[in-house]
C-alpha positions, 0 to 999 in steps of 0.5 A: 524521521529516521524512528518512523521509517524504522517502524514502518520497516519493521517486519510486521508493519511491512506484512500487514502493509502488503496484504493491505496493499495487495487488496485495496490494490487490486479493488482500485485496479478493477474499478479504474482499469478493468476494461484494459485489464480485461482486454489486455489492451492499452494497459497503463503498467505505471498506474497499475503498479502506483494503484498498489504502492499507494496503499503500502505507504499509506498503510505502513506510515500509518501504522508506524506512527499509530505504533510510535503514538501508542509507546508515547502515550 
């Protein structure tokens, strides 16, 4: 556990997390939140913030253990 957080702190992973994150995040909040978005009404900040978080993690768990398989391999 301690190896695959390490990875998927390392600085690159972290970078390539956030950009992802920044764009899938964004297309997830216009689609499920767009209209209060938009109006600036009944805006739900913890589901906008988990709308990017969850594709962090996803990306950088991801990533770190495609990069921990590839040195195993």
């Amino acid at each position: 556990m301690n190896e695959i957080l390490g990875t998927a702190l390392s600085r690159p992973i972290v970078t390539n997390a956030i950009r992802i994150a920044l764009v899938v995040g964004s297309v997830l909040n216009v689609i499920n939140r767009g209209e209060a978005l938009l109006s600036w009404s009944g805006i739900s900040w913890h589901h906008v913030a988990l709308n990017f978080v969850v594709p962090y993690c996803v990306a950088s768990y991801s990533a770190a253990k495609n990069q921990l398989n590839n040195r195993r391999n």
